[in-house]
N, C-alpha and C positions, 0 to 999 in steps of 0.2 A: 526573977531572972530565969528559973526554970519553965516556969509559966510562955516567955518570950523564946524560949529555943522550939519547945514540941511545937509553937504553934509556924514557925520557920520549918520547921519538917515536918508538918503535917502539908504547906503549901508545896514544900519539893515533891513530896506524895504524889497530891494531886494534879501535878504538872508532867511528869511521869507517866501517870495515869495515859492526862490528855497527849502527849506524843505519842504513847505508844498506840494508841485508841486511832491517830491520825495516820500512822503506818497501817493497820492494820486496815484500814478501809482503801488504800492504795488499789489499784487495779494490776493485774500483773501483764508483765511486758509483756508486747504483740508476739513476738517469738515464742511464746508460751501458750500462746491461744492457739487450740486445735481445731475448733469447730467452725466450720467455712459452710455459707450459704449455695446449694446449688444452684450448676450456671448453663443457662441453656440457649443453643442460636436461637436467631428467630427462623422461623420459614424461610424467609427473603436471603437469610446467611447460611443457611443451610445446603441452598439450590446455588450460591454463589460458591462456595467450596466444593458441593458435586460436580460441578460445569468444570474448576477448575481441574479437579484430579481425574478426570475422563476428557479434555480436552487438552492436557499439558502434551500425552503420548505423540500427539498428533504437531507439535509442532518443535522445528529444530533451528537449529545455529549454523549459522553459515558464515564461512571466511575465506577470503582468496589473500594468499601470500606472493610475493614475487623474492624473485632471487637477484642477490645486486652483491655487486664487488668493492667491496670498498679498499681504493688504493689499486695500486697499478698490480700487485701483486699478493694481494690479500684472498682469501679463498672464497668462492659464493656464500652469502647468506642470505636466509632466508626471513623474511621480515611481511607485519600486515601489511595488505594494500586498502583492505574493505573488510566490514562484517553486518550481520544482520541478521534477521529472523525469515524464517518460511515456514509453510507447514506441508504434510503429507498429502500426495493428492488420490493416489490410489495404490493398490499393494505391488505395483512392477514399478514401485523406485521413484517416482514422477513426484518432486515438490517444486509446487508453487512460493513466487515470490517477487520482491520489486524488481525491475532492470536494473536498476541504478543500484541495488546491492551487486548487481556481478557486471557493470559497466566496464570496466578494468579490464577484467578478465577477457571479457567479449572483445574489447578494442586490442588487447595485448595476444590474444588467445597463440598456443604454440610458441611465446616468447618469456619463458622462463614466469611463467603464472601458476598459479594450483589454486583449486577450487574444492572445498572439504566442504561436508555434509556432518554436525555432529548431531543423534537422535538424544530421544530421552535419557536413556542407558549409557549416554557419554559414549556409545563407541563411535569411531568416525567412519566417512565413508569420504572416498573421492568421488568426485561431481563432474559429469559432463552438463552442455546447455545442449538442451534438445533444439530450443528457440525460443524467440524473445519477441514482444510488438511495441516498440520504443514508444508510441503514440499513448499507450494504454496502461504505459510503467507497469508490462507483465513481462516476468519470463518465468519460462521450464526447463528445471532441471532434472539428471537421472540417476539415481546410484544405485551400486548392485549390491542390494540386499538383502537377505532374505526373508521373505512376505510375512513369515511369525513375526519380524520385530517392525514392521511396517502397521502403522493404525493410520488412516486414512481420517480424514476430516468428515463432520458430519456438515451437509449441507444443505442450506435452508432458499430462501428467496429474499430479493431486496427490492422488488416492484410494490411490496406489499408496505414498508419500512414507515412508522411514524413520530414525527416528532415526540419528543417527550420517554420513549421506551430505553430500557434498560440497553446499554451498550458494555461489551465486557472486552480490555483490549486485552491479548497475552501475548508477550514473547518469549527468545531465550538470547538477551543481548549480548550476554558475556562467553556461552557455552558452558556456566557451571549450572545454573538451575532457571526457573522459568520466576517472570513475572507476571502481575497482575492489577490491572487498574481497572477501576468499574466508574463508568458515567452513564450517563444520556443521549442519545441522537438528539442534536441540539438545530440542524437545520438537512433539509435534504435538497437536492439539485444545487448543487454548487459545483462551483468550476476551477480547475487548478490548471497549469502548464506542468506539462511534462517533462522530459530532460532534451527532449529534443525541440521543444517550442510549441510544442500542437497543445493545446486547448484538449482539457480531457473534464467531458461535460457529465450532470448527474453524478456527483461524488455527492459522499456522506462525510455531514462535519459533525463530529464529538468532542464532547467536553471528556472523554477517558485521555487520561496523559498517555500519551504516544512521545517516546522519547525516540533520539536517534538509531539506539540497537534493535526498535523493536519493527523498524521499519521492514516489510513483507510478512510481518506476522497476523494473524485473523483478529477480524475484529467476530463476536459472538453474541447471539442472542439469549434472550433469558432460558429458551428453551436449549441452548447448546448449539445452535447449530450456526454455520457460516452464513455472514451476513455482507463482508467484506475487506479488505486486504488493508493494512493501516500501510500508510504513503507516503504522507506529508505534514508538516507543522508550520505553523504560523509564529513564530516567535524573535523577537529582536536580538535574544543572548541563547538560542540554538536548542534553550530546554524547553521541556512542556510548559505553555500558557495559557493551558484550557481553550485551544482550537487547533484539532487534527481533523486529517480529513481520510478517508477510506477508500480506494475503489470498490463500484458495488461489486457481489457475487455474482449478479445477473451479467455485468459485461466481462468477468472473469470467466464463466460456463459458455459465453459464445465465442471466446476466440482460445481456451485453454487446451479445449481436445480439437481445434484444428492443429494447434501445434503441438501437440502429442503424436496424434494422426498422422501428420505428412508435414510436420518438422516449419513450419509456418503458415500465419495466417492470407486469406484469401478474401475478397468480396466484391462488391459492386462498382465499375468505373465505367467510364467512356471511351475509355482509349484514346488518351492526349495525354502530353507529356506538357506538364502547365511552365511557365517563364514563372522567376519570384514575384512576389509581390511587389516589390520595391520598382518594380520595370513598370506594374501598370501604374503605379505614385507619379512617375516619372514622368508620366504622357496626360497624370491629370486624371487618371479613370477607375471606376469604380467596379470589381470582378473580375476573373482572371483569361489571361491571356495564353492566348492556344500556343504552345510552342513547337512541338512536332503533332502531329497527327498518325498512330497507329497505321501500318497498311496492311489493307482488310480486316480494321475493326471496326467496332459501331457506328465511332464520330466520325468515319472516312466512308461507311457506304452512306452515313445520313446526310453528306456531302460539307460537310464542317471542314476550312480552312486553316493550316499552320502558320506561322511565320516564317517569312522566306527572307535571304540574308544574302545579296547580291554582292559578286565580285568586285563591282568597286565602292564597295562596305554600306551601303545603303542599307537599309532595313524597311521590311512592309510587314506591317505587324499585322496578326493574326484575327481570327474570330478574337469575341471577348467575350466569356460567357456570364450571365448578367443576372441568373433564374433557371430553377431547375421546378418542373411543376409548378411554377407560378409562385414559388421561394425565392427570395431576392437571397444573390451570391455577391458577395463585396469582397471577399481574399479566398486564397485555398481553404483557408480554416471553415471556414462556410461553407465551402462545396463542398468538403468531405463530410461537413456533419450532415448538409442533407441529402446523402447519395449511402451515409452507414445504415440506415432502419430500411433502406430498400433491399431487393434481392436480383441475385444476378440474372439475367432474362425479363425482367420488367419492364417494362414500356415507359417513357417518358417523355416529357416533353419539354425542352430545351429553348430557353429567349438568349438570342446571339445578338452583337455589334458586331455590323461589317462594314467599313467605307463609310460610317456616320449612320448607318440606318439600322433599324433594328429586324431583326429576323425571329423566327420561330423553325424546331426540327423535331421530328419525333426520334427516337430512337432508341433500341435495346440494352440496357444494360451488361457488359460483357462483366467476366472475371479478369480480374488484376490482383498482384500478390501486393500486401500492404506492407509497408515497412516503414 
């Protein structure tokens, strides 16, 4: 009997033994572990974080408020209308940004609107528009700041732009701090409509998410520097679908510091005032139709015809211009694309419909203000 106890506690023993032997080989909790592998960007993320903290300075928040009454005798208040991104264009106040971020503003302007400017530093500024080219979803605005806390954009080319290259968008959608999405230029020469209808041609599409606030903000190169304006989206439910599109920097630097300069853009016409489109549908014909004719400009000494609108309501419709350099023109949207890459004083050569026959004019391109 004694025999049968030690050897019952000699197995409690070794059972003892083995639990405590099993605790003992336990690992100890991760809260307990100090020693952490070091972590380091790559290259690639490293130049991705410098772009961003040298390129946030340069770009701001933009908001237009209106004042409204609510109730027959409630006191003004003050509520959004619009918000968006733009960035700095140079140190006297000048940023860049879409129309259609200060659309409101523009169309309400002096009726109870405000237009704010907030920079990196969260301080705000109030915003005049210098000027706007609705065609080109640009406008310029200007706040009086002082040049120390102004950082200006750095700027690159987009004639050069290739598929496939790093694309970096940033805004400031909210006004509390900046975003950041990195894609690809995923196609180049693409076409968008504007807010006013015109066809705005040579746009850059990327796969970087472009949401709604960050609309007038830069899009950037891997080198840092501006490539183009983010503008638009493609999407069914309003958010990023991985297809934005940019205006390039190169159509931003030809009509940016006209209207810095002398407060709107200017360039190449004929001096004719066109009838819409929908007038030449109407008659069956292809190109647009002369509606006034300038007196003493280009298209009136090259002897080019208006439409004329007789007292008992008849109509005798005008030249129809059909070809500009041997360009076929079929709506306005066409004639102004191929009369934009020209320069004011160029010579050209004009295919007219008159009375069923077709005609030919030479004549100088004059200045007209674009709008």
């Amino acid at each position: 009997m004694k025999r049968s106890v030690s050897v019952f506690a000699a197995l409690a023993v070794a059972a003892a033994v083995i639990v405590t032997a099993c605790y003992a080989r336990e690992p100890r909790p991760a809260a307990a572990r100090t020693a952490t592998e070091p972590f380091e960007l790559k290259p690639e993320e490293r130049n991705i974080v410098q772009i961003f903290r040298d390129t946030s300075p340069s770009v701001v928040f933009i908001s237009t408020n209106a004042l409204i009454r609510r109730g027959f005798a409630g006191s003004p208040e003050e509520v959004p209308a619009g918000t968006g991104s733009g960035f700095i264009w140079d140190t006297q106040g000048h940023i860049i940004t879409n129309y259609h971020v200060v659309h409101d503003y523009v169309q309400r302007r002096g009726r109870s609107v405000t237009l704010t400017v907030s920079l990196n530093d969260q301080k705000r500024y109030p915003a005049e528009v210098v000027g706007v080219f609705p065609d080109k979803e640009l406008a310029v605005l200007q706040i009086d700041a002082p040049s120390g806390e102004l950082h200006p954009i750095r700027l690159g080319q987009s004639g050069d732009l290739l598929v496939g290259q790093t694309a970096i968008a940033i805004g400031n959608p909210f006004g509390l701090d900046h975003t950041l999405t990195v894609g690809v230029i995923s196609a180049l020469g693409r076409e968008i409509q504007a807010l006013t209808g015109r066809r705005i041609s040579d746009v850059i599409q990327t796969d970087a998410a472009i949401n709604p606030g960050n609309s007038g903000g830069p899009l950037i190169n891997s080198a840092g520097q501006l490539i183009g304006m983010n503008t638009a989206i493609i999407s069914p439910s309003g958010v990023n679908a991985g297809i934005g599109f940019a205006i390039p920097v190169d159509t931003i630097l030809r009509y940016a510091d006209q209207i810095v300069t002398r407060g709107k853009v200017t360039g190449p016409g004929l001096g004719i005032d066109m009838l819409p489109d929908h007038f030449a549908r109407r008659l069956g014909l292809r190109g647009v139709v002369i509606g006034e004719v300038e007196r003493g400009g280009s298209a009136a000494t090259a002897g080019l015809q208006g439409t004329k609108v007789y007292t008992d309501g008849s109509v005798e419709v005008g030249d129809i211009v059909i070809a500009v350099n041997g360009k076929k023109v079929t709506d306005i949207h066409t004639l102004r694309d191929v009369l934009e890459p020209l320069k004011v004083g160029e010579e050209v050569e004009i295919t007219y419909l008159r009375n069923g026959g077709q005609r030919k004019a030479k004549l100088r391109l004059q200045e007209i203000e674009m709008e």
